[in-house]
C-alpha positions as CSV (number, residue, x, y, z in Angstrom):
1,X,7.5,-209.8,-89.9
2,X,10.8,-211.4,-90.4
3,X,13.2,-213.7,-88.1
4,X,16.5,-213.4,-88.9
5,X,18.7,-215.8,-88.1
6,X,23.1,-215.2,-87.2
7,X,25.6,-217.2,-85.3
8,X,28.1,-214.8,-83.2
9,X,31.5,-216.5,-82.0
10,X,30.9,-215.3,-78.5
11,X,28.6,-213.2,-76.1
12,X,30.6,-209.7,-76.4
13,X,30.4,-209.9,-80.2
14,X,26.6,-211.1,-79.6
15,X,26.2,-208.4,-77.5
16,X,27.2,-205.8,-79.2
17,X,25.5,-206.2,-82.5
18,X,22.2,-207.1,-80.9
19,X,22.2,-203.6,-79.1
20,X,23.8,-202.0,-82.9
21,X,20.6,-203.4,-84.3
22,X,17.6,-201.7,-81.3
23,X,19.6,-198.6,-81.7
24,X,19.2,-198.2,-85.1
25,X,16.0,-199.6,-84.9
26,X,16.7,-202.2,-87.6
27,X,15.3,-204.8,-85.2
28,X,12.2,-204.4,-82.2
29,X,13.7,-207.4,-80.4
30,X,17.0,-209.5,-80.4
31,X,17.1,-213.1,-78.6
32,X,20.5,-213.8,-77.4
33,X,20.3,-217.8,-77.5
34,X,22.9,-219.9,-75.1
35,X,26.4,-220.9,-76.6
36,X,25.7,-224.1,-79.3
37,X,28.1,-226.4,-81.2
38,X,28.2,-225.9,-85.1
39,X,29.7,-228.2,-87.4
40,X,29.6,-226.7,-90.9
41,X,32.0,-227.4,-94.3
42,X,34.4,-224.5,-95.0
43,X,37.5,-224.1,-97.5
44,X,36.8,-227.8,-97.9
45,X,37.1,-228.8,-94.4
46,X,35.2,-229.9,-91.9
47,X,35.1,-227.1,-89.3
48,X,33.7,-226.9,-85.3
49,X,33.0,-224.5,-83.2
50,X,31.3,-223.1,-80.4
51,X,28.9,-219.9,-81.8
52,X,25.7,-217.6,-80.0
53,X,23.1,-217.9,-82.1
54,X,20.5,-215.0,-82.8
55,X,17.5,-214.1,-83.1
56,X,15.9,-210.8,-84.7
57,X,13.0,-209.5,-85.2
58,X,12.3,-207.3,-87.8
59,X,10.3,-206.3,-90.8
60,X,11.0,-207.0,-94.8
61,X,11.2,-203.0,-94.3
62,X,13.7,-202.9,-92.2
63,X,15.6,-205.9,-93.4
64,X,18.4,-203.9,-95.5
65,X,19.3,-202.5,-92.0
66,X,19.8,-205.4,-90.3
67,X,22.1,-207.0,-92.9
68,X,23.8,-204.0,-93.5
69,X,24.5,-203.8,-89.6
70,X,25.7,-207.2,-89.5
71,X,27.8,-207.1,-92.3
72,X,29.4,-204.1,-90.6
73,X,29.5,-205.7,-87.4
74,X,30.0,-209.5,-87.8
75,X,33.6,-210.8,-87.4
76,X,33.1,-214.0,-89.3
77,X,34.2,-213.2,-93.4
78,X,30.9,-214.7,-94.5
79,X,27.9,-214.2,-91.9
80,X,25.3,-216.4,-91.6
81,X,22.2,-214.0,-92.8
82,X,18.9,-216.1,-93.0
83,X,15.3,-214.3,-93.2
84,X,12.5,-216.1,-92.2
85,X,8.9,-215.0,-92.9
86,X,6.9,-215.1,-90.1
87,X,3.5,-216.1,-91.5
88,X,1.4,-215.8,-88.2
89,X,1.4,-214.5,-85.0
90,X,-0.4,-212.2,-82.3
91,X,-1.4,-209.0,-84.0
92,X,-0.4,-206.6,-81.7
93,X,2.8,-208.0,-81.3
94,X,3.2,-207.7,-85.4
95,X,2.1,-204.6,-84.9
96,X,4.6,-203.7,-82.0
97,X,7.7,-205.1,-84.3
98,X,6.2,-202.8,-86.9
99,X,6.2,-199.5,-84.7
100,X,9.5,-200.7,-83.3
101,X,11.3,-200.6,-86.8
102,X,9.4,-197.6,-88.1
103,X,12.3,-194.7,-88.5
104,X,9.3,-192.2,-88.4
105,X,7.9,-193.5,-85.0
106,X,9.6,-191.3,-82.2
């Protein structure tokens, strides 16, 4: 299983890409976290702003969906796109972000 991890500038755009990604059954679940302050470094400058972070679950199977979806999706000209291996967990609920993301599973 995978966590991946995107900023959103606001709940509509949060919104609609988390319900982009259950449709297409890139992702089994998708954590819409409250609004957070970011301070990051772009075009040399140092930039604030208020983003909805995400969280998605997913599998390294299903993976080139959910970036693909994002990239599609995302306003922002370069995305935050971070994968995180999930190296533990309950087994059935592994199991149940497996089925989830399956394109074969009805």
């Amino acid at each position: 299983m995978l966590i991946v991890l995107t900023n959103l500038p606001d709940h509509a755009s949060a919104e609609r890409l988390a319900a982009a990604l259950i449709a297409d059954r890139a992702a089994a679940c998708v954590n819409i976290l409250a609004e957070c302050r970011s301070v990051y470094r772009w075009n040399g400058a140092v930039e604030q702003a208020n983003e909805v972070p995400l969280l998605i679950k997913t599998t390294p199977a299903a993976y080139p969906r959910v970036e693909q979806t994002i990239r599609e999706l995302h306003p922002y000209e370069l995305p935050e796109i971070v994968a995180v291996p999930v190296v533990a967990g309950l087994p059935a609920y592994l199991a149940w972000v497996a089925q989830e993301t399956n394109l074969t599973t009805p």
